[in-house]
C-alpha positions as CSV (number, residue, x, y, z in Angstrom):
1,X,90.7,21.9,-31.5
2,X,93.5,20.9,-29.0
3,X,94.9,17.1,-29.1
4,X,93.4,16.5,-25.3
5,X,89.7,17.4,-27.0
6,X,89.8,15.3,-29.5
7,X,91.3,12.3,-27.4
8,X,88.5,12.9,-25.4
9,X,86.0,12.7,-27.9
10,X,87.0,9.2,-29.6
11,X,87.4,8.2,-25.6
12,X,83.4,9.5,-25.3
13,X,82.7,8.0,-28.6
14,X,84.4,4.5,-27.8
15,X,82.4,4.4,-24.5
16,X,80.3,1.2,-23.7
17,X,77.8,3.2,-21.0
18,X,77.4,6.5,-23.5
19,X,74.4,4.6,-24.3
20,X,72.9,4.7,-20.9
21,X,73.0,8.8,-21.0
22,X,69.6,9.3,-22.4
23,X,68.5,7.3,-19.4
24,X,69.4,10.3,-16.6
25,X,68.5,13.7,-16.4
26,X,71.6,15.4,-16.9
27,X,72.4,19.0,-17.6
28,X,76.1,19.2,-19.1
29,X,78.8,19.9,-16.3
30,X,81.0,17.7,-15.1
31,X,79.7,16.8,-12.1
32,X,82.5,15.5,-9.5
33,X,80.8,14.7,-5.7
34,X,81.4,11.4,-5.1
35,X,78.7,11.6,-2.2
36,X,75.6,12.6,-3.4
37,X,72.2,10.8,-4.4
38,X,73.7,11.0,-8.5
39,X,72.0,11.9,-11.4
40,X,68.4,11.5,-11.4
41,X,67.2,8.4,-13.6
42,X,64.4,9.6,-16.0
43,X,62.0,7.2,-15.4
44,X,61.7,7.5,-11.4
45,X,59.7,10.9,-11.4
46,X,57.0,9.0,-13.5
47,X,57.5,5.6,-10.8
48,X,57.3,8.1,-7.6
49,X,53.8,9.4,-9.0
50,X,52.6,5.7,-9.7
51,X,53.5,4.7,-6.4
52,X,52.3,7.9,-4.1
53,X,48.9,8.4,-6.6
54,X,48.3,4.9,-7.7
55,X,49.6,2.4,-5.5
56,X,49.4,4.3,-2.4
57,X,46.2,7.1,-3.0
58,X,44.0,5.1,-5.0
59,X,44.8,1.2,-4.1
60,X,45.9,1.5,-0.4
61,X,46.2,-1.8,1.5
62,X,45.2,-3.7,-1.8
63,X,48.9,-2.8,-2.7
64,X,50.9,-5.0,-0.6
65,X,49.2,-8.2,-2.9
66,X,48.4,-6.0,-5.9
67,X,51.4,-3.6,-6.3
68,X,53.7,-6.5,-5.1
69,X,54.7,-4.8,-1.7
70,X,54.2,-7.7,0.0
71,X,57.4,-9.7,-1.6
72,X,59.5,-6.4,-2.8
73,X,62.2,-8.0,-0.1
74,X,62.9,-10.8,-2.3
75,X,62.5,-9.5,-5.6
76,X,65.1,-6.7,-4.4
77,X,67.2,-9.2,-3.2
78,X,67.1,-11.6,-6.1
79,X,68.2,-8.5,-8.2
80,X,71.1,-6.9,-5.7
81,X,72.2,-11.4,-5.7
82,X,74.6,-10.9,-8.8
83,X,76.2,-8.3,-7.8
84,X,77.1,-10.0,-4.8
85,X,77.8,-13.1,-5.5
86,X,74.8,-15.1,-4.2
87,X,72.2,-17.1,-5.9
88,X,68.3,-15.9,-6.4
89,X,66.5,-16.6,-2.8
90,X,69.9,-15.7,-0.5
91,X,69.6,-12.1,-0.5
92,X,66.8,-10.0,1.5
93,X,66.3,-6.4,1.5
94,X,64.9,-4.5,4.8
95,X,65.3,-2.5,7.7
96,X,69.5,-2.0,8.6
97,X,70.9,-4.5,10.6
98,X,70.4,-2.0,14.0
99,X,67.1,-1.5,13.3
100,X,66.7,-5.8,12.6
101,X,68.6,-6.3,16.1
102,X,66.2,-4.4,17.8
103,X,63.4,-5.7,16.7
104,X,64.6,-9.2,17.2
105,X,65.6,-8.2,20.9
106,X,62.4,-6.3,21.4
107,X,60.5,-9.8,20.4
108,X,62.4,-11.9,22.1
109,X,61.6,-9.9,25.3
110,X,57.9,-10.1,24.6
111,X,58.0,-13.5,24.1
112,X,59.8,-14.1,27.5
113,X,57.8,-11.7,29.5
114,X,54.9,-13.9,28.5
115,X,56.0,-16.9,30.0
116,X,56.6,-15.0,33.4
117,X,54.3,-14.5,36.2
């Protein structure tokens, strides 16, 4: 076994996130673009089949209270706020900011069409 193996074993053996492995389906290559969705996490097949049969085939419009759809914007945010630097409350997720611009001008419009005429 050459010396660059075995450093990289005790490196893989020393590492803090080897843990986290059995939480990705992962095939074993050494996987190197830097743009691409990543390796999938085990439990999302299992959460995208609750969501499309469950929450969305089965419970409909009863899951914007019942699944929680109704505040995922804040609990996303409160969750991304760490990472960020903000406090639980300041962060929001939605639409992108183009998307949020245009619906803000959009209503804004309405609203002062409806004072005309």
């Amino acid at each position: 076994m050459s010396d660059l193996t075995v450093e990289a074993e005790e490196l893989d053996a020393a590492d803090e996130l080897a843990k986290l492995r059995s939480q990705f389906v992962l095939d074993d290559v050494v996987y190197l673009d830097g743009n691409s969705l990543g390796a999938l996490p085990a439990a999302v097949p299992g959460r995208v089949e609750d969501v499309v049969r469950r929450q969305w085939g089965s419970l409909r419009i009863r899951s914007w209270d019942e699944s929680g759809w109704w505040t995922a914007p804040e609990r996303i945010g409160d969750r991304i706020a760490p990472l960020v630097g903000s406090a639980a409350g300041q962060i929001v997720v939605g639409d992108s900011t183009s998307v949020n611009v245009f619906k803000a001008v959009v209503g804004a419009v309405r609203l002062a069409g409806e004072g005309v005429g």
